[in-house]
TIDOLO-744723 format. One line per 4 residues: number of its first residue (from 1); their letters; for each residue x, y, z of C-alpha. Coordinates in Angstrom, 3 decimals, padded with zeros to 6 digits. Each point is the difference from the previous one (the first is absolute). Example, Ala and Ser with C-alpha at 12.3 -4.5 7.8 and 13.67 -1.06 7.14 Angstrom:
<sites>
1> as> 012.300 -004.500 007.800 | 001.370 003.440 -000.660
</sites>
This chain:
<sites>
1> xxxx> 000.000 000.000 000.000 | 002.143 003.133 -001.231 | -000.278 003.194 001.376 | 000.874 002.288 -002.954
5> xxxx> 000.369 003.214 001.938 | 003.234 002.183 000.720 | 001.126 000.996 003.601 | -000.752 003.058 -000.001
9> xxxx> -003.875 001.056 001.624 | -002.215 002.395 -002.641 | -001.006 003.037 001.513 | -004.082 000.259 001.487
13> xxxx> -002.034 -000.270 -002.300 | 001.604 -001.241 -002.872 | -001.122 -002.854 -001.987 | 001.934 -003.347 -002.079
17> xxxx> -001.831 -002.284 -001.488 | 001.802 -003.348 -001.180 | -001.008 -002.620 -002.673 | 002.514 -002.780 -001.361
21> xxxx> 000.803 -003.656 000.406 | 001.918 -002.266 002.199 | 001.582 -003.592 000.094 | 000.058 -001.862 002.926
25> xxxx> 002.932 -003.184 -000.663 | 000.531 -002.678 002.549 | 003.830 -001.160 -000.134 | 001.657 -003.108 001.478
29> xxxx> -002.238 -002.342 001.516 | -003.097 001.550 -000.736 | 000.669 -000.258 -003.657 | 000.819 -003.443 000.686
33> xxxx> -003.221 -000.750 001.602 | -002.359 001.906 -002.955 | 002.660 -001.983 -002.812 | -000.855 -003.482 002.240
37> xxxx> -003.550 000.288 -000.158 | -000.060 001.012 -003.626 | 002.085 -003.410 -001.014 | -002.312 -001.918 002.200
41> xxxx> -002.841 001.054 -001.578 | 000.964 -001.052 -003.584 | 001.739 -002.801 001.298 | -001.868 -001.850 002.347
45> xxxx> 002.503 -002.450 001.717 | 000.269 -000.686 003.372 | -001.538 -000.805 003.580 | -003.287 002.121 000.654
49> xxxx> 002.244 001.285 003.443 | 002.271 001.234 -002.294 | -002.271 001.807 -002.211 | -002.177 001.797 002.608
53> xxxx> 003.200 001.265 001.727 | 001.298 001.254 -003.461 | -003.319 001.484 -000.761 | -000.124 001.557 003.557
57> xxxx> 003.223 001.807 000.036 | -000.699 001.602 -003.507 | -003.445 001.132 001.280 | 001.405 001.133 003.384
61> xxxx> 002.695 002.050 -002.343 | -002.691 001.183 -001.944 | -002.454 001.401 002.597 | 002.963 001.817 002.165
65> xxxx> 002.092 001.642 -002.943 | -002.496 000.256 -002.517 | 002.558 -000.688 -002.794 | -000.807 001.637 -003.524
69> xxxx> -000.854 003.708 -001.773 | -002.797 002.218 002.358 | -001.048 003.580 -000.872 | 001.570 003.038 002.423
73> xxxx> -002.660 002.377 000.801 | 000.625 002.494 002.064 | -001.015 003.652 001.610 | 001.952 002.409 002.676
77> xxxx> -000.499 002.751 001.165 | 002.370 002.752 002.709 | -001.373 000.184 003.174 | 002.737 003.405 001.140
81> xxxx> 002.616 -000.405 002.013 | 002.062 -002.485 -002.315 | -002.409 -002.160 000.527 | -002.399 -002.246 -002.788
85> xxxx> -002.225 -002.842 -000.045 | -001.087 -001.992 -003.052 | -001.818 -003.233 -001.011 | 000.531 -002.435 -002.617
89> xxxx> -001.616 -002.994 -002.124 | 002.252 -003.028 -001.002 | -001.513 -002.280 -001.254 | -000.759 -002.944 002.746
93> xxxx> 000.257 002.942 002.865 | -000.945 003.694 000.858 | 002.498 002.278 002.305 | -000.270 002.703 001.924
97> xxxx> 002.871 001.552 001.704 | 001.481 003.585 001.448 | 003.569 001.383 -000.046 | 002.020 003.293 001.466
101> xxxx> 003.439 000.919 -001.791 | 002.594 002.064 001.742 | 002.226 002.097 -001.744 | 003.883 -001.397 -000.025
105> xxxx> 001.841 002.781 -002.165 | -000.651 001.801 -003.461 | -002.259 -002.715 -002.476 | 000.733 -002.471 002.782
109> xxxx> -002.953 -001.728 002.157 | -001.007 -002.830 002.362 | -003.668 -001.324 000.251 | -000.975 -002.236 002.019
113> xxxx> -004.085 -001.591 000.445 | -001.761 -002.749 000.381 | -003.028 -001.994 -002.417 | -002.576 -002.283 000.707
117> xxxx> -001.096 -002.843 -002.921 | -003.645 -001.799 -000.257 | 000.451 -002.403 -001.911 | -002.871 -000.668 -002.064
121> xxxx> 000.499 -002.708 -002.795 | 002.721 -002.168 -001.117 | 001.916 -000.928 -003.657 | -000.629 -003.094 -001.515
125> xxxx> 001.331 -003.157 001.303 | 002.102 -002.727 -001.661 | -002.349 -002.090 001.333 | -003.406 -000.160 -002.365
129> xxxx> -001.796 -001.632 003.168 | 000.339 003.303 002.288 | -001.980 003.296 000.348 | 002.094 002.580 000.932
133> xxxx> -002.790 002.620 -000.796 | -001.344 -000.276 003.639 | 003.323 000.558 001.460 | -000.065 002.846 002.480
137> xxxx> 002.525 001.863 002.309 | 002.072 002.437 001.436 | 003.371 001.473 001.073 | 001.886 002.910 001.204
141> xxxx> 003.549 001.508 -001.261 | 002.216 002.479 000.437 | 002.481 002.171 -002.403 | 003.061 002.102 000.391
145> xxxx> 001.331 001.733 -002.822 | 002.459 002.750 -000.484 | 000.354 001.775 -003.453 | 001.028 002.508 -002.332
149> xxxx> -002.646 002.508 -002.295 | 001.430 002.657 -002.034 | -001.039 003.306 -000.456 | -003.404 000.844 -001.202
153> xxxx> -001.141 -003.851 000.494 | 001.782 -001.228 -003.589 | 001.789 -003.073 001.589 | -000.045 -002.222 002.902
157> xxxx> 002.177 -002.935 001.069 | -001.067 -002.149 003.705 | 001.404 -002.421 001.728 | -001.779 -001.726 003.135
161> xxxx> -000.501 -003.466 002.438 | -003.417 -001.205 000.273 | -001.493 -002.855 002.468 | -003.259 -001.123 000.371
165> xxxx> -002.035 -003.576 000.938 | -003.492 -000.672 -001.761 | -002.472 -003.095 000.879 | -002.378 -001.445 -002.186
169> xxxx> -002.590 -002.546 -000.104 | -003.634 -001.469 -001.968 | -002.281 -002.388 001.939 | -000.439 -002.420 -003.112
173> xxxx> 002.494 000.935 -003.205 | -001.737 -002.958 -001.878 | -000.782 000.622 -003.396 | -003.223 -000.238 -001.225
177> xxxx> 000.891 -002.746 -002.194 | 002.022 -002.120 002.996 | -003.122 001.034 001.983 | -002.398 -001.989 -002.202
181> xxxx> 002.297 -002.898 -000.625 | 001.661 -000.296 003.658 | -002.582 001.017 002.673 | 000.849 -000.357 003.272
185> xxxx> 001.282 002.647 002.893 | 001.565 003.203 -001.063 | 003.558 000.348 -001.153 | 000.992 002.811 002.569
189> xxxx> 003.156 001.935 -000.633 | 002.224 002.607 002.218 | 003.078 001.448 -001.028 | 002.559 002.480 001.611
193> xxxx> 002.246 001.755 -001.326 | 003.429 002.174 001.569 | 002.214 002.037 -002.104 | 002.527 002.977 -000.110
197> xxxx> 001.869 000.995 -002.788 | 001.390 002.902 -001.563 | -001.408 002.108 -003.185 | 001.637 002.520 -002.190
201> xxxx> -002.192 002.495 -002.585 | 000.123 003.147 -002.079 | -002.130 002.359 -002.121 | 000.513 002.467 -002.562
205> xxxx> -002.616 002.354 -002.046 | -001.159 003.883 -000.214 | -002.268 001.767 002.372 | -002.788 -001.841 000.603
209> xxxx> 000.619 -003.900 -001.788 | 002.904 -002.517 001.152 | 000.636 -003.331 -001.149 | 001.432 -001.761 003.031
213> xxxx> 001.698 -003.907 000.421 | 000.656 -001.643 002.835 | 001.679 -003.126 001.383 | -000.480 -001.885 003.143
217> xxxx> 001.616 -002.763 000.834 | -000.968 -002.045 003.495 | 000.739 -003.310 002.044 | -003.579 -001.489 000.967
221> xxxx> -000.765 -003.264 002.614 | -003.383 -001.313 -000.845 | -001.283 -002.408 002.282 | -003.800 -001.340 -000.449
225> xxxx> -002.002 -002.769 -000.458 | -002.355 -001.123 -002.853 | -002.536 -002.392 001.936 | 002.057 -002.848 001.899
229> xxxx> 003.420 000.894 -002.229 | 002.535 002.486 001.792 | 002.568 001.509 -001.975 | 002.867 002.042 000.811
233> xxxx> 002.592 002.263 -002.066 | 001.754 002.659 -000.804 | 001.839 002.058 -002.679 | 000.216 003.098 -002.278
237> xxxx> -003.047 002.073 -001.917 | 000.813 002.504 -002.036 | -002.462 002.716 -001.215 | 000.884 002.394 -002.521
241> xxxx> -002.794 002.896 -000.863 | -000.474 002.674 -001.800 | -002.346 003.036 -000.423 | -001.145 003.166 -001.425
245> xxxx> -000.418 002.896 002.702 | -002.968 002.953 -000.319 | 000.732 002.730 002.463 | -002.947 002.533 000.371
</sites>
């Protein structure tokens, strides 16, 4: 979930609105585990243990990174006193958050906030037999940044540590297809996630449109269970973003 905002506050009253696109890439072992399902799935070898714990650990992937492309949609607005608060749409969650920047030197400044998540949705899952539509969710985290904007707003350049935890969960993430053809109880799921990681961004444009990127890079644990399966890992995601600003 990028942030795709520079360090420094906007003054009260000012507006930026954000639009663009994200990519949300699981590294390691949780490519491993979406790759393992996918080759189980066309190849259909093996113990039925084996298969439900392959299938679980790709869903359980699935449901706490939310690997894939998601929308950015965002609006923030200065609250005075180098201070803002925002909220943005991404796809499988919606975040609100506040911030105050302090002035370091000349072009220089530190921000500092923190953002809650609802999560209300998830990607598709490498497993056909699972619903992640129902998943829902929260989390908290919180950003420091310190960065550079030139004169008259032309460039900016940020660099910043972010940490944050985010739980999940569905009562039944049956499909309606594996609903019909396996009834029985509900296939519960619970997921939680803990990261921190570091992000780096810029923007350039001309009085009132940017085009900003941005790159964050984190170390997640996700530990959950999907029904009587428990799973366990961790490794690197890595979100790159970017974005056309609107200031008003």
């Amino acid at each position: 979930m990028p942030l795709l905002i520079p360090a420094h506050a906007m003054p009260l009253g000012e507006v930026r609105a954000t639009t663009g696109l994200s990519a949300n890439v699981g590294m390691g072992p949780f490519a491993r585990s979406l790759n393992d399902a996918r080759n189980a799935s066309s190849n259909p070898d093996g113990s039925a243990a084996e298969a439900n714990a392959t299938d679980a650990r790709a869903t359980l992937v699935t449901a706490a990174i939310g690997p894939g492309i998601a929308p950015v949609v965002s609006a923030r607005v200065g609250l005075g006193a180098n201070s803002e608060a925002g909220a943005s749409f991404l796809g499988r969650a919606v975040r609100a958050d506040v911030r105050h920047s302090v002035r370091l030197a000349a072009h220089w400044d530190l921000s500092a906030g923190v953002g809650g998540s609802a999560v209300v949705g998830g990607h598709e899952s490498a497993d056909s037999d699972v619903d992640l539509g129902r998943l829902r969710g929260g989390g908290a985290d919180v950003p420091v940044m310190v960065g550079y904007e030139s004169d008259g707003g032309l460039y900016a350049a940020w660099l910043g540590l972010r940490a944050g935890w985010e739980q999940v969960g569905a009562d039944d993430v049956r499909s309606e297809v594996s609903e019909s053809r396996y009834p029985g109880p509900p296939v519960s799921l619970s997921a939680r996630r803990l990261w921190a990681g570091g992000l780096f961004g810029f923007a350039v444009g001309f009085r009132h449109v940017h085009v900003a990127m941005e790159l964050d890079v984190a170390y997640a644990n996700i530990s959950g269970d999907l029904s009587s399966t428990h799973i366990d890992l961790a490794g690197l995601t890595v979100c790159p973003a970017s974005a056309v600003w609107w200031r008003f």
